[in-house]
ZAGU-339168 format. One record per atom (N, C-alpha, C, O): chain; residue in one letter; atom name; x, y, z. Coordinates in steps of 0.1 Angstrom, whole numbers, plus 5000, padded with zeros to 4 digits. Layout:
BEGIN
SITE chain res atom   px   py   pz
SITE     A   A   CA    X    Y    Z
...
***
This chain:
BEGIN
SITE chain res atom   px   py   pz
SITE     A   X    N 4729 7281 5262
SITE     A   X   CA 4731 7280 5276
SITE     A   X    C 4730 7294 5282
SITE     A   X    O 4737 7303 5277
SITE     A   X    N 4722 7297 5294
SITE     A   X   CA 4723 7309 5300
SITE     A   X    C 4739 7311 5300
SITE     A   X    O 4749 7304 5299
SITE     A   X    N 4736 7327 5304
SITE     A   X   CA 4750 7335 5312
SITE     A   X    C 4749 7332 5326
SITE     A   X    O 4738 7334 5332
SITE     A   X    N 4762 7327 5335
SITE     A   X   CA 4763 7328 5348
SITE     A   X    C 4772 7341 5354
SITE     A   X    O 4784 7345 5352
SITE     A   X    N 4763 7346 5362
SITE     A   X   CA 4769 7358 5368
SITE     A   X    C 4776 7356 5381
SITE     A   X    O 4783 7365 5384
SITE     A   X    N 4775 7345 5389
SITE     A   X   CA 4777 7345 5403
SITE     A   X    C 4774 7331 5408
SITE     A   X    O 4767 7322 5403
SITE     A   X    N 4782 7331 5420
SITE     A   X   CA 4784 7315 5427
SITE     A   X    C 4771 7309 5426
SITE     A   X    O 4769 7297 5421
SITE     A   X    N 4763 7314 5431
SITE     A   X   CA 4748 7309 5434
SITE     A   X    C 4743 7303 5422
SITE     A   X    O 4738 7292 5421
SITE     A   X    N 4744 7315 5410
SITE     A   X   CA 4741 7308 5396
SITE     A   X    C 4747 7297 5393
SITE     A   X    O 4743 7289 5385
SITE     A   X    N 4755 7296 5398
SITE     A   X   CA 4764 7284 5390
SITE     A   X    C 4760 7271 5401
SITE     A   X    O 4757 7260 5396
SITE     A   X    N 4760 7271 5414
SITE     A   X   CA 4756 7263 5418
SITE     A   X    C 4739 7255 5418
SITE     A   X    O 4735 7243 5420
SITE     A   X    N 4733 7266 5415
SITE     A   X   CA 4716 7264 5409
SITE     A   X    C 4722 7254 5398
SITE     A   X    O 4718 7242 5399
SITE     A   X    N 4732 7260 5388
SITE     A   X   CA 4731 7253 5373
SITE     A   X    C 4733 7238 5374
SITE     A   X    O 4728 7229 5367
SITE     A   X    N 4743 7236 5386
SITE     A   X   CA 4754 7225 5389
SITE     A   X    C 4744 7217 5392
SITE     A   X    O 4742 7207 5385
SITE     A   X    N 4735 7220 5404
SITE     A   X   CA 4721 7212 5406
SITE     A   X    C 4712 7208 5400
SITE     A   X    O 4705 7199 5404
SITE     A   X    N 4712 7214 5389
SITE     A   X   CA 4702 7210 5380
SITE     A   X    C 4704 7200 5370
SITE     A   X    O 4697 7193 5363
SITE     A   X    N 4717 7200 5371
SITE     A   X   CA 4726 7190 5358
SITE     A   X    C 4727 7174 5369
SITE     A   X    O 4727 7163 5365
SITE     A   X    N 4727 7179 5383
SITE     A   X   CA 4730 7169 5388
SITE     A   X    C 4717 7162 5390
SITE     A   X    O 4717 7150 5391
SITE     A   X    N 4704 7168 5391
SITE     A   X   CA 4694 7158 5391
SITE     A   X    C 4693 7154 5377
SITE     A   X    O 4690 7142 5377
SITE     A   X    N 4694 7159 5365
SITE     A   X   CA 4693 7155 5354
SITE     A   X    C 4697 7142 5352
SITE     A   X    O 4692 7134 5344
SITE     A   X    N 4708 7140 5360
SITE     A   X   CA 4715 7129 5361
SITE     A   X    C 4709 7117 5367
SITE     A   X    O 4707 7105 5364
SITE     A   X    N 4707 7125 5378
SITE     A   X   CA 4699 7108 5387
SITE     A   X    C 4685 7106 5386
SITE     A   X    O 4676 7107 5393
SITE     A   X    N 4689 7099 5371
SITE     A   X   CA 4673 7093 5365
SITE     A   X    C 4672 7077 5370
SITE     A   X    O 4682 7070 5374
SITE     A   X    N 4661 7073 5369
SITE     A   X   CA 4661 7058 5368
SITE     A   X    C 4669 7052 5360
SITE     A   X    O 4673 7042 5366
SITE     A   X    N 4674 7053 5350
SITE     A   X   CA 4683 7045 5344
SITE     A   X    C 4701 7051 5342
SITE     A   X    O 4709 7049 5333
SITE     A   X    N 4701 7061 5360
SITE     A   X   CA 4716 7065 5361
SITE     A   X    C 4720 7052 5367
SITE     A   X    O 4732 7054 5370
SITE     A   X    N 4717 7041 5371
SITE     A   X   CA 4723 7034 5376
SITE     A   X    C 4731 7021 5375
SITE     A   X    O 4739 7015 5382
SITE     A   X    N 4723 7018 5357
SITE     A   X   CA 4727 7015 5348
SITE     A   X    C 4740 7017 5342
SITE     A   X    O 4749 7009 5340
SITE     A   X    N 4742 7033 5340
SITE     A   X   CA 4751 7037 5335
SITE     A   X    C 4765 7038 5346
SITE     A   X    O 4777 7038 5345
SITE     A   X    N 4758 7037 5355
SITE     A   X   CA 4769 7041 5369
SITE     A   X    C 4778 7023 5368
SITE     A   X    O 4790 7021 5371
SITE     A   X    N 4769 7011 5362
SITE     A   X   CA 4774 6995 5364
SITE     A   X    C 4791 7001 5355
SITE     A   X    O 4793 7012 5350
SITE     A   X    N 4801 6991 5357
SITE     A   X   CA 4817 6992 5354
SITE     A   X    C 4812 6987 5339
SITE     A   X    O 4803 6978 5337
SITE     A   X    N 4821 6995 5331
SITE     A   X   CA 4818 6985 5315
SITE     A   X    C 4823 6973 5311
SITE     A   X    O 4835 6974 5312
SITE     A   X    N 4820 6965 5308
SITE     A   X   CA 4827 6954 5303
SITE     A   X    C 4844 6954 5301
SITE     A   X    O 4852 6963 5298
SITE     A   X    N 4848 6937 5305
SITE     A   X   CA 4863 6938 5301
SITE     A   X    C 4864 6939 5288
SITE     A   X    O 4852 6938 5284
SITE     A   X    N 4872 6940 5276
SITE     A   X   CA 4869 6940 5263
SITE     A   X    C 4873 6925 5259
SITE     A   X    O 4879 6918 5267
SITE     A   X    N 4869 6922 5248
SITE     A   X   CA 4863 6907 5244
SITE     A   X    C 4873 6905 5237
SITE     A   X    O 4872 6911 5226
SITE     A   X    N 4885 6897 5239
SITE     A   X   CA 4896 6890 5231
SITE     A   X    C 4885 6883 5222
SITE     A   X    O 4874 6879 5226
SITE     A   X    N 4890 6882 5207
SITE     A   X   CA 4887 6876 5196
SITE     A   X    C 4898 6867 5188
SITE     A   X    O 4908 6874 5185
SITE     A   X    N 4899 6856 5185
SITE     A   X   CA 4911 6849 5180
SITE     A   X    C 4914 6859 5166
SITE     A   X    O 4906 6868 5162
SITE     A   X    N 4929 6854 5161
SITE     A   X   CA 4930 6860 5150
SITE     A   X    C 4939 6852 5150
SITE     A   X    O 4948 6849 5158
SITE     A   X    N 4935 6846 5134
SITE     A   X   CA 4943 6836 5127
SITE     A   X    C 4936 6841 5113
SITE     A   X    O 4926 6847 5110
SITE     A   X    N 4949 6832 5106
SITE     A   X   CA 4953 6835 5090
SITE     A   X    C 4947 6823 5084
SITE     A   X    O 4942 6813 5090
SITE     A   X    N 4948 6825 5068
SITE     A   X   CA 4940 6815 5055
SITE     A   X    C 4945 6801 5065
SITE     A   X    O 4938 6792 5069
SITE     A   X    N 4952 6802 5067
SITE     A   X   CA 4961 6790 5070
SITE     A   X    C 4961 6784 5085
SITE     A   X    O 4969 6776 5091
SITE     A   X    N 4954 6790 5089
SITE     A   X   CA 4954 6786 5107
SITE     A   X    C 4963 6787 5110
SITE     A   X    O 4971 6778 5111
SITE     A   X    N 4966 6799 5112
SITE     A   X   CA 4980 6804 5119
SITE     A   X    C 4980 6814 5124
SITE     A   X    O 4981 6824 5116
SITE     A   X    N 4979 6815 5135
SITE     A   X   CA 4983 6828 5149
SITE     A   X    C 4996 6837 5142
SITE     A   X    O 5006 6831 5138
SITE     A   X    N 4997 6846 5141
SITE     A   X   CA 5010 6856 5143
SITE     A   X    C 5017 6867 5148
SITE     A   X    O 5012 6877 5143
SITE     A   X    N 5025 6870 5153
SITE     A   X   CA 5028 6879 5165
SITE     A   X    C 5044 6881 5160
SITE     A   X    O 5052 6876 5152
SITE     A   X    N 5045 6893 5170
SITE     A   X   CA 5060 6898 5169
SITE     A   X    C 5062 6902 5180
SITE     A   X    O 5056 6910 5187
SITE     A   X    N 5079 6893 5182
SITE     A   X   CA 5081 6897 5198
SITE     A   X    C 5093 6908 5198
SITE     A   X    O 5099 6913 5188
SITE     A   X    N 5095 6911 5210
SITE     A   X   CA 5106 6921 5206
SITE     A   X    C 5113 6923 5218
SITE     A   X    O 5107 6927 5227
SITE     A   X    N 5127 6920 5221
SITE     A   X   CA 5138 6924 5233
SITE     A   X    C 5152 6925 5230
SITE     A   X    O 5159 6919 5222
SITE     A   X    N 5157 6937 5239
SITE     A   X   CA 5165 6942 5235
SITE     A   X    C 5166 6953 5218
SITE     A   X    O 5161 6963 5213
SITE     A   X    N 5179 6942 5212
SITE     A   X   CA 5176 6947 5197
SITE     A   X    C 5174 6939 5191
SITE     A   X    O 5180 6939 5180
SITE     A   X    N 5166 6928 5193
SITE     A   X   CA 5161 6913 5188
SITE     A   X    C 5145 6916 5185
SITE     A   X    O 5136 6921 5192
SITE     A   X    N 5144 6911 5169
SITE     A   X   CA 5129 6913 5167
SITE     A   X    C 5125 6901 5163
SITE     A   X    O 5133 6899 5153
SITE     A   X    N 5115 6888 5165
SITE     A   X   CA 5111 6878 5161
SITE     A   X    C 5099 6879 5157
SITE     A   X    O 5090 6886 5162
SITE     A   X    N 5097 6874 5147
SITE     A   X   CA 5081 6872 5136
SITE     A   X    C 5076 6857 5145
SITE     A   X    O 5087 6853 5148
SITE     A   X    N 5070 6851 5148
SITE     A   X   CA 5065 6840 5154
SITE     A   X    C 5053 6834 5150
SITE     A   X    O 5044 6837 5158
SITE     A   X    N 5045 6824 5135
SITE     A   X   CA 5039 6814 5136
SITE     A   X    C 5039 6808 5144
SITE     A   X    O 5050 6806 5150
SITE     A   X    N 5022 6800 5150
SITE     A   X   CA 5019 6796 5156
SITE     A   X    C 5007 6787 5148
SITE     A   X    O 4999 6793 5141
SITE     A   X    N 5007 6772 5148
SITE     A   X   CA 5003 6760 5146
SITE     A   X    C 4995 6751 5149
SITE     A   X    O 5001 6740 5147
SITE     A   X    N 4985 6748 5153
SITE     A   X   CA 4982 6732 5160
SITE     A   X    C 4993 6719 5153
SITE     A   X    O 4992 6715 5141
SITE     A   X    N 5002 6712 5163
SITE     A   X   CA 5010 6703 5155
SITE     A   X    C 5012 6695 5166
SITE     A   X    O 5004 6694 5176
SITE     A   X    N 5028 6690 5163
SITE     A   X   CA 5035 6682 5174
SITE     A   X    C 5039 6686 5182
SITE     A   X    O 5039 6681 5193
SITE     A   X    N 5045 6700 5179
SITE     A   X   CA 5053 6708 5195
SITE     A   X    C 5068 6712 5185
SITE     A   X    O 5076 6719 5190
SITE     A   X    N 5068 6708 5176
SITE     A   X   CA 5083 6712 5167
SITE     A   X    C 5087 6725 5168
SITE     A   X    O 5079 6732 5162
SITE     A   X    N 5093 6729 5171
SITE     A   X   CA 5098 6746 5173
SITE     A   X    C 5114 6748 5164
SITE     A   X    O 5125 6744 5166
SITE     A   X    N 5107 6757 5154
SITE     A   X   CA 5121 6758 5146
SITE     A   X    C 5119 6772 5142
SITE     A   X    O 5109 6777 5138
SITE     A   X    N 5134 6780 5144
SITE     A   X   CA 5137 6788 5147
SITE     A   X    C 5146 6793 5137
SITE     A   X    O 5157 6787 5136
SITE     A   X    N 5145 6800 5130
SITE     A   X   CA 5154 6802 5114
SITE     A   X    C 5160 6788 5105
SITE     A   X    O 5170 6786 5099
SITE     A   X    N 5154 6783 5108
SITE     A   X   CA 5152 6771 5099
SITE     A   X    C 5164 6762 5108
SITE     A   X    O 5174 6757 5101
SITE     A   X    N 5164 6761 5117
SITE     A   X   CA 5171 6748 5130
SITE     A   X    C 5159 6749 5140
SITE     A   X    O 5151 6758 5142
SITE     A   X    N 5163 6731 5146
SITE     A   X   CA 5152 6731 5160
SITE     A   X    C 5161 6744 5169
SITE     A   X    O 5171 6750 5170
SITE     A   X    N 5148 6740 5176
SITE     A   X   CA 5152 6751 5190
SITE     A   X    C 5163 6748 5198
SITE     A   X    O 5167 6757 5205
SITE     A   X    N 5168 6735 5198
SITE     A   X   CA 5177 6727 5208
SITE     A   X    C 5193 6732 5199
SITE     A   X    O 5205 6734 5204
SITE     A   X    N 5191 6734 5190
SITE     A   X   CA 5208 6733 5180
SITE     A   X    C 5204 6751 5180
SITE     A   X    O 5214 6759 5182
SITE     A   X    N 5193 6757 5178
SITE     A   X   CA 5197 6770 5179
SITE     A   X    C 5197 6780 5190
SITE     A   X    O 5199 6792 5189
SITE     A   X    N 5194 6774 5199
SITE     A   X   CA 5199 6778 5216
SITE     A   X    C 5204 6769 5223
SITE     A   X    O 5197 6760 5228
SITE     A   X    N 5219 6770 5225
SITE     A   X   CA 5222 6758 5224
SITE     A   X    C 5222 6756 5242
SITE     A   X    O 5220 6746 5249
SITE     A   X    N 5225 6769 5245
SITE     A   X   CA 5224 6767 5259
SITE     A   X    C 5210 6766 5267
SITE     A   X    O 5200 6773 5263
SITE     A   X    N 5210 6755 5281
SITE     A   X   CA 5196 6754 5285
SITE     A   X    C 5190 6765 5289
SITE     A   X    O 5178 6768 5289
SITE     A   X    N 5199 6771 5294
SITE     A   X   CA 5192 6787 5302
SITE     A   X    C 5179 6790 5290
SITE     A   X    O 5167 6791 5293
SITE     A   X    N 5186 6790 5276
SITE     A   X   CA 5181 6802 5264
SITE     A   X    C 5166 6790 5262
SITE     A   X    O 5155 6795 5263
SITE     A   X    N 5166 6780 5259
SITE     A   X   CA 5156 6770 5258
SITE     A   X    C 5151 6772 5269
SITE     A   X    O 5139 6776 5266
SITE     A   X    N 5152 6772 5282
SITE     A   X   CA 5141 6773 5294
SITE     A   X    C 5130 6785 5290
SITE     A   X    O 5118 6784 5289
SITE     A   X    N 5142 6799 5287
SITE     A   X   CA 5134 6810 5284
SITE     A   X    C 5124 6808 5274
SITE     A   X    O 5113 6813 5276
SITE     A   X    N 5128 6802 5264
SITE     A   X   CA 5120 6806 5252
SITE     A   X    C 5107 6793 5255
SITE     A   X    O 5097 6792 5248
SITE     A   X    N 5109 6787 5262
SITE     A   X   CA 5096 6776 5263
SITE     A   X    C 5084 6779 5275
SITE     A   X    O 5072 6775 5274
SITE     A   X    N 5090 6785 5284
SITE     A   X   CA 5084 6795 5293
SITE     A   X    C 5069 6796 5294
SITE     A   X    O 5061 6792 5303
SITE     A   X    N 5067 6803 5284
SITE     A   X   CA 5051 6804 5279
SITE     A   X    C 5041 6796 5275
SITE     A   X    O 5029 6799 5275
SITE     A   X    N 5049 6783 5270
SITE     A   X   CA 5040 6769 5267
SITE     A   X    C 5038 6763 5276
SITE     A   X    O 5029 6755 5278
SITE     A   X    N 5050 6767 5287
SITE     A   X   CA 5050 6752 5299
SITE     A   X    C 5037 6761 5308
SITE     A   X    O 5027 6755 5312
SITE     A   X    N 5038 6773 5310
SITE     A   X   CA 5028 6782 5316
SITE     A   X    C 5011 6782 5312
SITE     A   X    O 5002 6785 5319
SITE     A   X    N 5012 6777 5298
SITE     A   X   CA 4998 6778 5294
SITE     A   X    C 4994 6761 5295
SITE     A   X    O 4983 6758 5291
SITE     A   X    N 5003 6752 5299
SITE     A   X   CA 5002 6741 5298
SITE     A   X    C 4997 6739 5284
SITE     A   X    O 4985 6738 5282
SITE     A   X    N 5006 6739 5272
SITE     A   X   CA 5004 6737 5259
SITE     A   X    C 5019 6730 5253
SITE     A   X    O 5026 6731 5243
SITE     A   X    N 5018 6725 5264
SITE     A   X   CA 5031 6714 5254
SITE     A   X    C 5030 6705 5246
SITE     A   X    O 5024 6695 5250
SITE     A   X    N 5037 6705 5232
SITE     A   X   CA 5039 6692 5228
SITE     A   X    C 5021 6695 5217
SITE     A   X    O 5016 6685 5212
SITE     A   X    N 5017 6705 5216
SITE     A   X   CA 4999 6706 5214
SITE     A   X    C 5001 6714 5197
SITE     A   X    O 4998 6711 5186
SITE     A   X    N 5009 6727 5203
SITE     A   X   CA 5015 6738 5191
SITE     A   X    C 5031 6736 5182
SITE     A   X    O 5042 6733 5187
SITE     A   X    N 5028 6739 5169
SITE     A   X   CA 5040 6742 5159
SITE     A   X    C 5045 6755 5163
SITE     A   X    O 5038 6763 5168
SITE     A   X    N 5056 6757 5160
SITE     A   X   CA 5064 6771 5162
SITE     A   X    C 5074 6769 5155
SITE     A   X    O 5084 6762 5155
SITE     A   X    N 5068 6784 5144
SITE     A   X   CA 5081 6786 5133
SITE     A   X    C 5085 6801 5135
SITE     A   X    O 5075 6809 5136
SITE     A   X    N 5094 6806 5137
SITE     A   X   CA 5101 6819 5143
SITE     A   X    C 5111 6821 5136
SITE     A   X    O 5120 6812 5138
SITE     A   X    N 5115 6830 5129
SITE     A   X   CA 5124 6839 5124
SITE     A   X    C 5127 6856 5134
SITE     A   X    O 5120 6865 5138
SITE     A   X    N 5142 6850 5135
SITE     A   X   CA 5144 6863 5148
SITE     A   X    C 5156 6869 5136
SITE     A   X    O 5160 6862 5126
SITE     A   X    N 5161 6881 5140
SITE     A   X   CA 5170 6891 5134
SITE     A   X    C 5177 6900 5150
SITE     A   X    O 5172 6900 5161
SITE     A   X    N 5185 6903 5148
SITE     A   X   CA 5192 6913 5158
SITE     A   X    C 5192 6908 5175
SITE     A   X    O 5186 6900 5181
SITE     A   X    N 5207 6919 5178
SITE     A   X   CA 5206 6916 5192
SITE     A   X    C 5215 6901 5190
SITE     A   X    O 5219 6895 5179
SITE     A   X    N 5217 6899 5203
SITE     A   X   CA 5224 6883 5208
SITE     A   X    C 5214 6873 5211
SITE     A   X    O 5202 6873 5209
SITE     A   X    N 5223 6860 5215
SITE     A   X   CA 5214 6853 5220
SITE     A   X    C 5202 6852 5231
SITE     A   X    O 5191 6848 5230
SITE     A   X    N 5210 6858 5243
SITE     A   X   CA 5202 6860 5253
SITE     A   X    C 5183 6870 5245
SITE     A   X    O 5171 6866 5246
SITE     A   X    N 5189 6884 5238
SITE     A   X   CA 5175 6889 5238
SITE     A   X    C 5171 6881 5224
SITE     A   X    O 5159 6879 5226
SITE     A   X    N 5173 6878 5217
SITE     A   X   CA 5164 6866 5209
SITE     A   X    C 5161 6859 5217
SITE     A   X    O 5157 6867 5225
SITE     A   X    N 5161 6851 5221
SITE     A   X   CA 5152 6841 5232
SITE     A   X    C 5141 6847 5240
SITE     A   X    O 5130 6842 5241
SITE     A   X    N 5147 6860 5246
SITE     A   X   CA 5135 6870 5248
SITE     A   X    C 5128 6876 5240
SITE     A   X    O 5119 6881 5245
SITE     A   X    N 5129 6877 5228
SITE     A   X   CA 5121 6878 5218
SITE     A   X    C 5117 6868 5214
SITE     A   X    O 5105 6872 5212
SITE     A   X    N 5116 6855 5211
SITE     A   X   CA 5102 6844 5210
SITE     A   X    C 5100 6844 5218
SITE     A   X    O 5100 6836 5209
SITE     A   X    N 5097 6845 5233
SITE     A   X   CA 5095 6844 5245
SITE     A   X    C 5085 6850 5241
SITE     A   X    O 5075 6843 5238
SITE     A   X    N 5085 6865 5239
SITE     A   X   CA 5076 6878 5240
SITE     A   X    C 5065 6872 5227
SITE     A   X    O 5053 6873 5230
SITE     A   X    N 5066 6867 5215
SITE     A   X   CA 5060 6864 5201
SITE     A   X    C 5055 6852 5205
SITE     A   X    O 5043 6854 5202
SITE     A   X    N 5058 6838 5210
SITE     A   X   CA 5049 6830 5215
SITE     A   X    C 5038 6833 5221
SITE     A   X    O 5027 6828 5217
SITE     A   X    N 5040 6845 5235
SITE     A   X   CA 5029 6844 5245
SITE     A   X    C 5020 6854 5237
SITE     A   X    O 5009 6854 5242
SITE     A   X    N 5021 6864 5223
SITE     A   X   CA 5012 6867 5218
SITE     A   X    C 5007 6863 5210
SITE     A   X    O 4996 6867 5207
SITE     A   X    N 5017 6852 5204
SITE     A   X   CA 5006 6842 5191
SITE     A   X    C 5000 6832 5199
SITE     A   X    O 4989 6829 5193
SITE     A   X    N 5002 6828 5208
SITE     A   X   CA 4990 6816 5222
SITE     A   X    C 4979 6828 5225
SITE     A   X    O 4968 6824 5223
SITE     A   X    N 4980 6843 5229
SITE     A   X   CA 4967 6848 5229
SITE     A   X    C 4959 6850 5216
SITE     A   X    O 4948 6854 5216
SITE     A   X    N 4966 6848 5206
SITE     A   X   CA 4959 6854 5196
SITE     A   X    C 4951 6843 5190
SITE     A   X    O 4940 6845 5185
SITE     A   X    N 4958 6831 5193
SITE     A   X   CA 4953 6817 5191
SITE     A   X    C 4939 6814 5200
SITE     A   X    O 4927 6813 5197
SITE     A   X    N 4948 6813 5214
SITE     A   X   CA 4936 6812 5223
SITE     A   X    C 4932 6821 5234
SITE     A   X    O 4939 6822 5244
SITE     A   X    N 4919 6829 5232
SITE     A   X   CA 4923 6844 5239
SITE     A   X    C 4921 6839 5252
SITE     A   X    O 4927 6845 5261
SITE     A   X    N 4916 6832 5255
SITE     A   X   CA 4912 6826 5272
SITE     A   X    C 4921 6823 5278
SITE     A   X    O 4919 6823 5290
SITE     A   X    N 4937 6819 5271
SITE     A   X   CA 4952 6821 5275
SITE     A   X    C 4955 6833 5281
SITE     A   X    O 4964 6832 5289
SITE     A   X    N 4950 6845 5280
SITE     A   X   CA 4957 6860 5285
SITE     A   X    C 4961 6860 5298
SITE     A   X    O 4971 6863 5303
SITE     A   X    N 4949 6856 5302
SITE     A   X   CA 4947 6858 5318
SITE     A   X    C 4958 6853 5324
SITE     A   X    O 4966 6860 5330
SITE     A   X    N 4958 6837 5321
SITE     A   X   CA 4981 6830 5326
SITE     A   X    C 4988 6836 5325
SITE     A   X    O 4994 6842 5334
SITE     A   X    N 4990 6838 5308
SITE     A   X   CA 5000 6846 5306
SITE     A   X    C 5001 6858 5308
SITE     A   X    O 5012 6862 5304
SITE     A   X    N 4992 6867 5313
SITE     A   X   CA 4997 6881 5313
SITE     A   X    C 5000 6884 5328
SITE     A   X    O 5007 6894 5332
SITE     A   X    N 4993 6873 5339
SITE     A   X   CA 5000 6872 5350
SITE     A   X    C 5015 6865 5355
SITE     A   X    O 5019 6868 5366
SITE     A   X    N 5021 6856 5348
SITE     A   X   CA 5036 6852 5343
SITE     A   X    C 5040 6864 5340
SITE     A   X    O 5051 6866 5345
SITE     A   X    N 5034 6877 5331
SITE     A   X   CA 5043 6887 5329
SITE     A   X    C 5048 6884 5317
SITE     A   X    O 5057 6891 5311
SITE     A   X    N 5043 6872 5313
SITE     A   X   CA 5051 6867 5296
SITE     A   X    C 5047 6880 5280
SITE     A   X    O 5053 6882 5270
SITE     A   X    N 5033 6886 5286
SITE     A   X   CA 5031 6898 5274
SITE     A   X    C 5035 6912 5276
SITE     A   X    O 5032 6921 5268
SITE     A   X    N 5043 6913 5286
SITE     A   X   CA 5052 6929 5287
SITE     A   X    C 5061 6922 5282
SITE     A   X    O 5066 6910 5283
SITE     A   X    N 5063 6935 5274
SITE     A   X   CA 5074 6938 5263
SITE     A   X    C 5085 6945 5272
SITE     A   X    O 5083 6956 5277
SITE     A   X    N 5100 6936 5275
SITE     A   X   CA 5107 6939 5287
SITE     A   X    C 5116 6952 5276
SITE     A   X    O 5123 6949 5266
SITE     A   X    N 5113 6963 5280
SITE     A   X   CA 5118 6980 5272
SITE     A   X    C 5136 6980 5277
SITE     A   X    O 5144 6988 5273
SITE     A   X    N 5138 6968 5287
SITE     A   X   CA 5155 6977 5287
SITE     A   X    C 5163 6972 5276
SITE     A   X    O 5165 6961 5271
SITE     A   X    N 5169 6985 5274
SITE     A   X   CA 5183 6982 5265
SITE     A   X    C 5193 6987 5271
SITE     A   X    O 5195 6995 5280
SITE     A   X    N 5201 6982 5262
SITE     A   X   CA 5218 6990 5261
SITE     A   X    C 5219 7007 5266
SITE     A   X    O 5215 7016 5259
SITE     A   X    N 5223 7007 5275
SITE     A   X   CA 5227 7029 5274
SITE     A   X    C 5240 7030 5263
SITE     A   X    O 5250 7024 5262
SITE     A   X    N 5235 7039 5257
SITE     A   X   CA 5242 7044 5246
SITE     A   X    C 5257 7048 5255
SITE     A   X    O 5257 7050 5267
SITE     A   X    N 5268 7047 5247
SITE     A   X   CA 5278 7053 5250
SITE     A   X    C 5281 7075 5247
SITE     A   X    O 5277 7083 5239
SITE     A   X    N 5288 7075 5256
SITE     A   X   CA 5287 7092 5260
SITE     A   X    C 5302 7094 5255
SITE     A   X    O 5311 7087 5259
SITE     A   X    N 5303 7104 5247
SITE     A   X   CA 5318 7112 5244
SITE     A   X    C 5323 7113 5256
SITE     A   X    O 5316 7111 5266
SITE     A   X    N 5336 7115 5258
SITE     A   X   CA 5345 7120 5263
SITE     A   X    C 5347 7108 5274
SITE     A   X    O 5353 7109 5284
SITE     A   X    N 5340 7095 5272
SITE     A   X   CA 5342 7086 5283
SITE     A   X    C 5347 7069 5278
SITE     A   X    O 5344 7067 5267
SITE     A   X    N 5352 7062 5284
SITE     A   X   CA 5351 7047 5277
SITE     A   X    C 5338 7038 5273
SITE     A   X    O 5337 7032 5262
SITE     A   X    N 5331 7038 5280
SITE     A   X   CA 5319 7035 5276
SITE     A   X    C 5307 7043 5284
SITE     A   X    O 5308 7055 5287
SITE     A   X    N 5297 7035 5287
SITE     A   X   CA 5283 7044 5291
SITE     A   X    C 5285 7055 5299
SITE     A   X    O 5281 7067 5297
SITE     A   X    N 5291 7051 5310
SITE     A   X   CA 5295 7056 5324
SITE     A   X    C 5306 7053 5329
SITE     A   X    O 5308 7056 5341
SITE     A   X    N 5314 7046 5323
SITE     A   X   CA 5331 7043 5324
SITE     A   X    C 5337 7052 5322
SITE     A   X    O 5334 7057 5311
SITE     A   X    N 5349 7060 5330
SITE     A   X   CA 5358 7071 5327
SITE     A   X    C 5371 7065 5322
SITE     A   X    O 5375 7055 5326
SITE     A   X    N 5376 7073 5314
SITE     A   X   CA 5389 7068 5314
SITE     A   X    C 5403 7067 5327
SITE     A   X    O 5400 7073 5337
SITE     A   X    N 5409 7063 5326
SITE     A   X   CA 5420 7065 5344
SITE     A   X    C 5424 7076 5344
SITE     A   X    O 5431 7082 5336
SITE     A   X    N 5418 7081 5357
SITE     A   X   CA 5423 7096 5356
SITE     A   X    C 5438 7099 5367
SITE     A   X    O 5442 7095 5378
SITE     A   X    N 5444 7108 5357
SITE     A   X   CA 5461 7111 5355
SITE     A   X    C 5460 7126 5366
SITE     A   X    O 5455 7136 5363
SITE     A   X    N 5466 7124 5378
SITE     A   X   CA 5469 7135 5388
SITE     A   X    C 5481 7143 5382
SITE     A   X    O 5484 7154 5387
SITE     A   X    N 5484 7140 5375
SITE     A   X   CA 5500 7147 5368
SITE     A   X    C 5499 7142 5358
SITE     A   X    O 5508 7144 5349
***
């Protein structure tokens, strides 16, 4: 590459790169690239698998063609969430993709309570349905069902009762 000495050089140079550019086939290159191409991914066994994650709840999530049976550390889903709120959440993503009653769901969750386990298959469903059927993304990632919800717990701070709780403070 030449040496540039001075503005003029450099804008000669800048010009010359810039018609270099506008060839017949810059406009080609100017078209937006492609969205990238979801591909299924399933196992020997026809089976989608995903890992959801909320809070400090982590779920492994198989995914099936079956009856719709959903079992969840080896109980249905109804005896191991017992409340409806936690069953609304965790079905969320099937009633959204209109795939009820179509997929098996076997899920093993660890950690956290009930509330973020439920949000955790929540999050492991809606990525074993894309992984199953990638043409699903588009519902589900506008439901918002494949962000992974990041809030947790605030750690607790010395010298206080909990996060941001003080102890009663003593005038005397």
């Amino acid at each position: 590459m030449a040496d540039i000495n001075s503005l003029e050089e450099l804008g000669a140079a800048i010009g010359a790169q810039a018609a270099v550019v506008e060839t017949p086939n810059a406009d080609i290159a100017a078209t937006e690239p492609d969205a990238p191409a979801y591909v299924q991914k399933i196992d020997e066994q026809g089976r989608a698998y995903a890992t959801g994650k909320r809070k400090d709840a982590i779920a492994r999530v198989w995914l099936k063609p079956g009856a719709g049976k959903v079992i969840i550390n080896g109980k249905e889903y109804e005896k191991y969430f017992a409340r409806p709120v936690l069953q609304m959440v965790m079905r969320q993503p099937i009633l959204a993709a209109n795939r009820d009653g179509q997929y098996d769901i076997i899920a093993t969750v660890k950690g956290g309570g009930l509330s973020g386990q439920a949000g955790a298959v929540r999050h492991g469903i809606s990525k074993a349905l894309t992984y199953y059927e990638p043409e699903l993304r588009a519902v589900l990632k506008k439901g918002g069902f494949l962000t992974r919800d990041s809030r947790t717990v605030e750690r607790k701070k010395y010298g206080r009762a909990k996060a941001r709780k003080s102890f009663q403070f003593s005038k005397r």
